[in-house]
C-alpha positions as CSV (number, residue, x, y, z in Angstrom):
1,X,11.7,110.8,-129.4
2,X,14.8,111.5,-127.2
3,X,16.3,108.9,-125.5
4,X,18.6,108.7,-122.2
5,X,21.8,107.1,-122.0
6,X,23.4,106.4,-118.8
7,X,26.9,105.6,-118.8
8,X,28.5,103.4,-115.4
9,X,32.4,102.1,-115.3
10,X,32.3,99.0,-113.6
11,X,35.2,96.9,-112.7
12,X,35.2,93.4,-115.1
13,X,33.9,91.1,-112.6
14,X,30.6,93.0,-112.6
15,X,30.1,94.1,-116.2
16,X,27.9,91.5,-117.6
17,X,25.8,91.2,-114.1
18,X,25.2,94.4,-114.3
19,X,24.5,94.7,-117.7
20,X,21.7,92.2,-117.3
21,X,20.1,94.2,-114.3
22,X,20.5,97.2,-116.7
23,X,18.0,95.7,-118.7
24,X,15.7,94.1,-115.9
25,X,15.0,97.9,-115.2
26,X,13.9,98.8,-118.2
27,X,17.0,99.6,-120.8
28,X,16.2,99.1,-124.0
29,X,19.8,98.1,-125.0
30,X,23.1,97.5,-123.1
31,X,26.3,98.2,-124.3
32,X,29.8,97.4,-123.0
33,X,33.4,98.3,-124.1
34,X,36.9,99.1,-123.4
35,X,36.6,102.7,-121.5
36,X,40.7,102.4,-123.2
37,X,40.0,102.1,-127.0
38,X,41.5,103.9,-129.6
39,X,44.4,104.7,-127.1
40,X,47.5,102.8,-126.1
41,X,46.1,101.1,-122.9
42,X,43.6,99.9,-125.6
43,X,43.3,95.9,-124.5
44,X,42.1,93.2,-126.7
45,X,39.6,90.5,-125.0
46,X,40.4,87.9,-127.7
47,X,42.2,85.9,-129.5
48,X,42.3,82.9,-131.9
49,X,41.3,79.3,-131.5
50,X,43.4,77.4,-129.5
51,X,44.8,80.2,-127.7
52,X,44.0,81.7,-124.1
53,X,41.7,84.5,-124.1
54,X,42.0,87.7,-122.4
55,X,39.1,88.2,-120.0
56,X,37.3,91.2,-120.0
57,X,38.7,94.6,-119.9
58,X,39.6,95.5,-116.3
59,X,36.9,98.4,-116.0
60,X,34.4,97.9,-118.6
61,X,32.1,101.3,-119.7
62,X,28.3,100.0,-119.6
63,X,26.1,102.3,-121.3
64,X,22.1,101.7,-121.3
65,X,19.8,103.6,-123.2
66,X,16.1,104.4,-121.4
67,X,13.1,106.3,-122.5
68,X,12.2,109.6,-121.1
69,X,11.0,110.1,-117.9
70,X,13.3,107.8,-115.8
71,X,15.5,108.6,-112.3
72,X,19.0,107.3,-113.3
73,X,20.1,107.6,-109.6
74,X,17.4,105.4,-109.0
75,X,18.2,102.9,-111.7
76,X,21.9,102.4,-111.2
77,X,21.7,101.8,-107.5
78,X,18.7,99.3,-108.3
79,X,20.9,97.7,-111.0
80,X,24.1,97.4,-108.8
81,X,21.9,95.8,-105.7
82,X,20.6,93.3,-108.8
83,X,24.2,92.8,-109.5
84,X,24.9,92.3,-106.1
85,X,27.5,94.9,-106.3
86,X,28.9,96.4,-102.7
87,X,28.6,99.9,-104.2
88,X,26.6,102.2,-106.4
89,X,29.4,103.7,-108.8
90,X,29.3,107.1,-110.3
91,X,27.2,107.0,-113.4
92,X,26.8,109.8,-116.2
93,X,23.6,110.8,-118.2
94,X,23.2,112.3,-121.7
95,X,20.6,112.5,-124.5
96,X,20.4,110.6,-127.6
97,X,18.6,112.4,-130.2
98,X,16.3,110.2,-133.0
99,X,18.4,109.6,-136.3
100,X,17.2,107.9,-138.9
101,X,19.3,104.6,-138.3
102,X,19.4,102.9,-140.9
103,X,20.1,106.0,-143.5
104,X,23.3,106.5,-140.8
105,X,24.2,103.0,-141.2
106,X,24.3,102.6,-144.5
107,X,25.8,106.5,-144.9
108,X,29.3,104.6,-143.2
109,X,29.3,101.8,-146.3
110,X,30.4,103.1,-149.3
111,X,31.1,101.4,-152.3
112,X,35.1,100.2,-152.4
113,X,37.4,99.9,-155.1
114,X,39.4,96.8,-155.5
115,X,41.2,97.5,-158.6
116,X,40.2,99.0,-162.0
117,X,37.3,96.3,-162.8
118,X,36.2,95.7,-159.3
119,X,34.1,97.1,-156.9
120,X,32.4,96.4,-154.2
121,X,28.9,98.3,-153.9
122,X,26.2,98.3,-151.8
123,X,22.9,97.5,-152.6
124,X,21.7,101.2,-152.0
125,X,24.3,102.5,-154.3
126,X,24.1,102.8,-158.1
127,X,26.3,100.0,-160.1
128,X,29.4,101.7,-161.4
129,X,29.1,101.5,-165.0
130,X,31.3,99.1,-167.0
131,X,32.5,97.4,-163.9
132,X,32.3,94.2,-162.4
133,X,30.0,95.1,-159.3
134,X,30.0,92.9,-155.9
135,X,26.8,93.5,-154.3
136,X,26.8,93.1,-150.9
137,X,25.8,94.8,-147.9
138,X,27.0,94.4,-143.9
139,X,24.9,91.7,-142.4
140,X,25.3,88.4,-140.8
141,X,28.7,87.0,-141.6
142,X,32.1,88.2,-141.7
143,X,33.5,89.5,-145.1
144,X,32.3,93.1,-146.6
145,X,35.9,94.1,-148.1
146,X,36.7,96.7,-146.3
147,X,39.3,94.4,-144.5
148,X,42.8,94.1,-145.4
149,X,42.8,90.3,-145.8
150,X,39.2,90.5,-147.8
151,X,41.0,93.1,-150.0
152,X,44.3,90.8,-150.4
153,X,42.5,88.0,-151.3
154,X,40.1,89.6,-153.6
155,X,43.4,91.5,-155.1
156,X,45.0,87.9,-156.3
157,X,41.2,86.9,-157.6
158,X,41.5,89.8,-159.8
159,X,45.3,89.3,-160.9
160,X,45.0,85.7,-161.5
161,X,41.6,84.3,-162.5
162,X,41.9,83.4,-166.0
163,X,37.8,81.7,-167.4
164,X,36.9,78.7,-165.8
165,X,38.3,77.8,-162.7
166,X,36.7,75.0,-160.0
167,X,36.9,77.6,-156.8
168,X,37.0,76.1,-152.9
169,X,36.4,78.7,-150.5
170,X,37.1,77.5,-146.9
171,X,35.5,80.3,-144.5
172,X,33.2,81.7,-147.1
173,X,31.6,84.1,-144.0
174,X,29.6,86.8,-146.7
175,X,30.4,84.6,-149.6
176,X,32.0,87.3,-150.9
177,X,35.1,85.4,-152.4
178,X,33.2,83.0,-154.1
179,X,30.8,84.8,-155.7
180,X,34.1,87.3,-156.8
181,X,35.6,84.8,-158.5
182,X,32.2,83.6,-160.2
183,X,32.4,86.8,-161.3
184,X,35.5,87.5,-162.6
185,X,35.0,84.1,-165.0
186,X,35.2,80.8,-162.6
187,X,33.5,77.4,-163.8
188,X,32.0,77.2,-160.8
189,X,32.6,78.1,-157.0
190,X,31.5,75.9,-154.0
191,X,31.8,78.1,-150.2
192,X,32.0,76.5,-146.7
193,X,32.2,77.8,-143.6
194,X,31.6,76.3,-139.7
195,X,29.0,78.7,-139.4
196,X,25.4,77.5,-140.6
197,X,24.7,81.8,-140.3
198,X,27.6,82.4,-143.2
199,X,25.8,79.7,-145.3
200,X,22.5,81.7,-145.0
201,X,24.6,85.0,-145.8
202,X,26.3,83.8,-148.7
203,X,23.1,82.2,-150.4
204,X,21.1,85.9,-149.7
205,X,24.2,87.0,-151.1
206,X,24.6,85.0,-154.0
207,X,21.3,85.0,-155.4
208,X,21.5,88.6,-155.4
209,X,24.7,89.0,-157.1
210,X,22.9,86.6,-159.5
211,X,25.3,83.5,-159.7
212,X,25.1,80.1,-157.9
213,X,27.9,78.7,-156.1
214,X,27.6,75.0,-153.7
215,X,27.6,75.9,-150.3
216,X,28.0,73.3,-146.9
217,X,28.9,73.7,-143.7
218,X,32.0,72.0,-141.7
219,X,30.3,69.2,-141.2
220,X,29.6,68.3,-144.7
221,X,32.4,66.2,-146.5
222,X,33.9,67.9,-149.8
223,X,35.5,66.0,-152.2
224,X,37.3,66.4,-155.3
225,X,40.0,68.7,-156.5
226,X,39.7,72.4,-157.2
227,X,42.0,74.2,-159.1
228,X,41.8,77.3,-156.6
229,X,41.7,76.7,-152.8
230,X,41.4,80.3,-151.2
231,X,41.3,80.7,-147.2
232,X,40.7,83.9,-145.5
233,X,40.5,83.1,-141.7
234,X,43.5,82.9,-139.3
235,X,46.7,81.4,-138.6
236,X,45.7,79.0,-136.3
237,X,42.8,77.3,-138.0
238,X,45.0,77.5,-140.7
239,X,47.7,76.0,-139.8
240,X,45.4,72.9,-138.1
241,X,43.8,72.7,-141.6
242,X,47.0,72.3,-143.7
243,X,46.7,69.0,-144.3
244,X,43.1,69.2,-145.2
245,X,43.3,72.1,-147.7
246,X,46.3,71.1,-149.1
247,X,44.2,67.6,-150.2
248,X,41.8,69.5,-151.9
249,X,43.8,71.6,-154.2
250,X,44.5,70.7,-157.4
251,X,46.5,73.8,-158.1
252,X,46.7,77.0,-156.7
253,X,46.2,78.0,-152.9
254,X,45.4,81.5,-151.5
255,X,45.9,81.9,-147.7
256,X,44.6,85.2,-145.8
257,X,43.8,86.4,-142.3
258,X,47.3,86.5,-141.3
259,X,48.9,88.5,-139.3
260,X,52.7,90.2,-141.1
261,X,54.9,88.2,-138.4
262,X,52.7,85.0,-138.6
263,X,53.4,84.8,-142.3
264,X,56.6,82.7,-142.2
265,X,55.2,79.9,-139.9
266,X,51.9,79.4,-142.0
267,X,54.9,79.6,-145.2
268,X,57.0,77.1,-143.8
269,X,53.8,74.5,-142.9
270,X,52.0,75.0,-146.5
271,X,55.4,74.5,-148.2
272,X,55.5,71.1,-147.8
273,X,52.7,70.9,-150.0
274,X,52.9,73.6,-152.4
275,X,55.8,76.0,-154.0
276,X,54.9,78.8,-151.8
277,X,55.0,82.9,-153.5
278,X,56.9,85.8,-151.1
279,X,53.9,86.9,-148.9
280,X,52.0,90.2,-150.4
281,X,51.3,92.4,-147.3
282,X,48.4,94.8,-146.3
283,X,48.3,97.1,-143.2
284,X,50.0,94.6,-140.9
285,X,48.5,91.8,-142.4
286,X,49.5,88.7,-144.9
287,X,48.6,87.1,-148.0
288,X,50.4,83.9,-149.3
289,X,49.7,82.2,-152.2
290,X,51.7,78.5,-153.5
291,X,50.8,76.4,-156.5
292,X,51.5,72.9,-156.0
293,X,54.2,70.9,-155.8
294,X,54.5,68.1,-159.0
């Protein structure tokens, strides 16, 4: 079947309103974004914890998809009445031919090279031979290793994990880092995140990758002392959880999601704790790693 999409620009004040009348007529799925992106007028909409957000881009490109058969003049002036919109804007129709979605999908995740030994590879792929293979496929929680600060941290699991190692990751998301340095030869691994979601993608994850690592949410205490305390979320939460993280490692701390010019402030805070390495950097982005202080 063919489908019909039927693209509107809307200012921001309107966008979600009549997104939802969109669907009260019928669309089968919304979708709203920055009209701007991949230019430099591109505008971001948010920002981390503790800081103001943006609000929505100032005109926002809805799209809706509708089966065959439907009056699009028809639908967008029903939709902006709905919205309770003063005008009917301009609107523009196209086709959307059936794909097989989920071959597509899984055509844009290929497996990724972290160093020599490591790769990540997706369950649909074959296991390169003689490597240590991270499977793990996009799905409910942040962390496939195609980002910078997944790659960084991964990078210094590789360099520096020696047999053995207690490992504390704080933001597990996919799990991914955890069950990396399982892996690569730690003791044992132990993941928590705020979201109860990551927790449910890093145990899919981890009994598929075939180790078993402790996983609790926020909310859960976590004692003890682990020898590696790795972090990949971003500067503000970090920065709020310096205290905490620093009383749980017993020796080395990794610290991602950072941005390049954030990197001295999150240095300076964690160096009251721990003898803090030169950051190692990544496509605008920050790595720092500290063992600690006697």
């Amino acid at each position: 079947m063919n489908w019909v999409s039927v693209t509107v620009e809307v200012g921001a004040q309107d966008a979600e309103g009549f997104s939802d009348a969109l669907l009260e007529e019928g669309a089968i799925s919304v979708d709203i974004h920055d009209p701007n992106a991949g230019t430099d007028r591109e505008q971001p909409i948010f920002n981390e914890p503790g800081e103001a957000c943006e609000r929505l881009w100032e005109i926002a490109r809805v799209t809706a998809l509708f089966e065959p058969g439907i009056d699009p003049a028809e639908i967008v002036a029903n939709a902006s009445r709905g919205a309770g919109m003063d005008h009917v804007p301009d609107h523009v129709t196209g086709r959307v031919e059936e794909e097989d979605w989920v071959r597509l999908t899984q055509a844009q995740f290929s497996p990724i090279r972290i160093s020599e030994r490591l790769w990540i590879t997706p369950s649909w792929h074959e296991a390169h031979e003689g490597a240590i293979n991270l499977i793990l496929d996009p799905g409910l929680a942040f962390g496939t290793g195609s980002h910078p600060t997944t790659r960084l941290c991964l990078e210094w699991l590789d360099r520096n994990l020696r047999g053995g190692e207690s490992v504390l990751d704080y933001g597990c998301g996919s799990g991914i880092l955890a069950i990396a340095a399982l892996k690569l030869g730690a003791g044992w691994a132990t993941g928590v995140d705020i979201d109860p979601q990551a927790i449910v993608a890093s145990r899919y994850n981890a009994e598929h990758n075939r180790v078993v690592m402790d996983l609790h949410t926020t909310q859960e205490s976590v004692e003890g002392k682990f020898d590696i305390v790795i972090a990949n979320i971003l500067t503000n939460p970090l920065k709020m959880l310096a205290p905490l993280l620093a009383s749980l490692a017993g020796g080395r701390i990794v610290l991602s999601g950072i941005l390049e010019r954030q990197a001295g402030d999150v240095h300076a805070i964690y160096s009251e704790w721990f003898e803090m390495d030169e950051p190692v950097l990544s496509e605008g982005w920050a790595c720092l790693a500290g063992k600690i202080r006697a």
